[in-house]
Residue, then its C-alpha position, 0 to 999 in steps of 0.5 A: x500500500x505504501x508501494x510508490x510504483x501504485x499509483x493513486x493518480x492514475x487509478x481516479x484520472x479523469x479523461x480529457x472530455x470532462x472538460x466543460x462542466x467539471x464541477x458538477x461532473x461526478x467523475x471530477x468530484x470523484x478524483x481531485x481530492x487527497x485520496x485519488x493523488x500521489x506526491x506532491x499534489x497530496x502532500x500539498x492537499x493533506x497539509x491543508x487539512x492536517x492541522x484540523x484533525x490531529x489528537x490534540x485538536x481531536x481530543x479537544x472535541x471531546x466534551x462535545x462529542x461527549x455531550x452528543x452522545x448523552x443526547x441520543x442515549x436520553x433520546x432512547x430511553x424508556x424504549x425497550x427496543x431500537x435499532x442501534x444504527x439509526x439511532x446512535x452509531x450513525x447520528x453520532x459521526x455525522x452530526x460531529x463531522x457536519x458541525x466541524x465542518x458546518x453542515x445545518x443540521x437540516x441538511x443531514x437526513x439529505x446528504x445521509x440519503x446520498x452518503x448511503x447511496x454513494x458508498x454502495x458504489x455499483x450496487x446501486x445501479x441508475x440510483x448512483x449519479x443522481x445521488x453523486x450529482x445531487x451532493x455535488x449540488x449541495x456542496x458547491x450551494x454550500x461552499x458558496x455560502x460558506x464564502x458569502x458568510x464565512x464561519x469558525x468551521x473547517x470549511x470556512x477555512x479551506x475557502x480562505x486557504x482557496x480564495x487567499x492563497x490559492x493552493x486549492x482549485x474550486x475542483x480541489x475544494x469540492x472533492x475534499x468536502x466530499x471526501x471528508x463527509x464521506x469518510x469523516x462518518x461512514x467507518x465511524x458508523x460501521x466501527x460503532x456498530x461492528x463492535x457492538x454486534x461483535x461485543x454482543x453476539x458473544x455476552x461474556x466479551x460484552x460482561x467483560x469489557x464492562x468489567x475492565x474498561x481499561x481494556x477498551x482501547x485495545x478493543x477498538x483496535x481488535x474491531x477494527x482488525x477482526x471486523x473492521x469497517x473498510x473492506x478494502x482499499x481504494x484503487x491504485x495503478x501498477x506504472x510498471x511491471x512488478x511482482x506482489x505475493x508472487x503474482x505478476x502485475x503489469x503496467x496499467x493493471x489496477x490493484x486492490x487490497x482486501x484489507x478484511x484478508x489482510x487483517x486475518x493473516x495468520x502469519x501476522x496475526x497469532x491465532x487470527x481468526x480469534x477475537x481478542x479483547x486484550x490483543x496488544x501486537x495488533x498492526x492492522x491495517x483497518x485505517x490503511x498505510x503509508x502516505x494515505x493512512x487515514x488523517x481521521x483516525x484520531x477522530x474515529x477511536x476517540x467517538x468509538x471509546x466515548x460511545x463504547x463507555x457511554x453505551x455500557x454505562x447506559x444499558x449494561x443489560x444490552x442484547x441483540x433483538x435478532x438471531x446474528x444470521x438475521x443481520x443484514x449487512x450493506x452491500x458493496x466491496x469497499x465498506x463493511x457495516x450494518x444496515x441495522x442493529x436491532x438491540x433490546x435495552 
């Protein structure tokens, strides 16, 4: 994954014929943020926003992701049953990524529509471009408002970096909203979820982590390994001919790492298909690797470990509502989550 010879680059160009409508063009929006580039172009783009999310400026957000949490704890109260994606491992993420970067709040259950429409890829067959189209729309709406009335959010700052130094494009800035409010919630909600369902399908592990909270760091970071909420990396393109795992790769030929298989390799991993509350050696590559490890991870543990003390706090007496076969999980080859977590409280 840190393998200069695989592009990003040339995995999410865009060909010469988007040319006239680039903005609004979901292929441009797709291929001009940080994630789709290589040196110096993602250097330059992570720079940018490093600064806003790391552990010293993540932990600061704690008492407000803190706060957040209490609220849709108290909003299920009294309930004897809920589905727990919908009312606690989604809304957690995205109402801190949108108030960090300054969504309304009205705009939410809009661009959650979208988000889950978008991350099924393929799967969601003619549903797809008019999803990408329709937040396209909403983040340039946005972007132009935020210039207009500008705010203490991320965004704001972006939009002064753009307008006053221009070190971002107009297509750059588009493409990095988008990425942050795709990838600032989604693996938070599946890690939230994931875990819980992990934590609960076998009880003594759910009895235990309540016991020795302590060990709740070490946890997250088994989710993330055994059941983690990426299944697989993006796209990158050989530039020349070379050998992985002693499979050939020619020039051009795209390649992909199944991050779940990756996380289970018994040669890396003792006893790797076990799941391990106290596993310590844990080199996981669940936030990826190298120059494109995930810039919010910081942010993606310090929401699982307030949502993982409140929520057992709250409900120590937690159970799965179904059989785990029952489950259904979102389909797609790049994210893997929950669509619901129906849970007795």
């Amino acid at each position: 994954m840190a393998d200069p010879r695989l592009s990003k680059q040339s995995a999410f160009s865009v060909g010469s014929s988007a040319t006239a409508n680039r903005q609004s063009s979901p292929a441009a929006i797709l291929s001009r943020h940080m994630l789709a580039a290589d040196p110096p172009d993602h250097t330059r783009l992570r720079r940018l926003v490093s600064a806003a999310f790391t552990a010293r400026r993540m932990e600061s957000l704690r008492p407000r992701i803190e706060e957040i949490t209490r609220d849709l704890l108290d909003a299920i109260d009294g309930r004897d049953e809920a589905d727990l994606i919908d009312t606690f491992a989604f809304p957690l993420p995205i109402q801190v990524i949108c108030e960090l970067l300054g969504v309304p709040a009205a705009d939410r259950d809009d661009f959650r529509a979208w988000s889950n429409v978008i991350v099924a890829g393929s799967q969601s067959g003619d549903r797809l471009e008019p999803a990408i189209r329709a937040m396209v729309g909403y983040i340039l709406a946005l972007i132009a408002e935020r210039r207009a009335t500008p705010g203490p959010d991320l965004l704001s700052g972006l939009i002064q970096v753009r307008d006053e130094q221009d070190r971002l494009t107009e297509e750059e800035l588009s493409s990095m909203v988008f990425l942050l409010l795709i990838a600032g919630h989604e693996t938070t909600v599946n890690l939230i979820g994931n875990g819980t369902y992990l934590l609960l399908r076998d009880r003594p592990r759910w009895k235990r982590l309540r016991a020795e909270p302590s060990l709740l760091p070490t946890a997250i970071e088994e989710f993330l390994r055994y059941e983690g909420p990426v299944e697989t990396s993006t796209f990158r393109v050989a530039t020349e001919d070379l050998e992985i795992g002693g499979v050939t790769v020619r020039a051009g030929d795209p390649v992909v790492v199944v991050l779940l298989s990756a996380n289970r390799d018994g040669d890396r991993f003792p006893d790797a298909d076990e799941l391990r509350l106290d596993r310590t050696q844990n080199p996981h590559l669940a936030f990826g690797h190298g120059i494109h490890y995930c810039l919010g991870a910081p942010l993606a543990r310090l929401e699982a470990q307030i949502a993982f003390t409140q929520l057992m706090a709250r409900h120590p007496g937690l159970r799965l509502a179904v059989e785990p076969e029952a489950l259904r999980w979102r389909p797609g080859l790049l994210l893997r989550g929950l669509h619901e977590l129906p849970v007795l409280l």
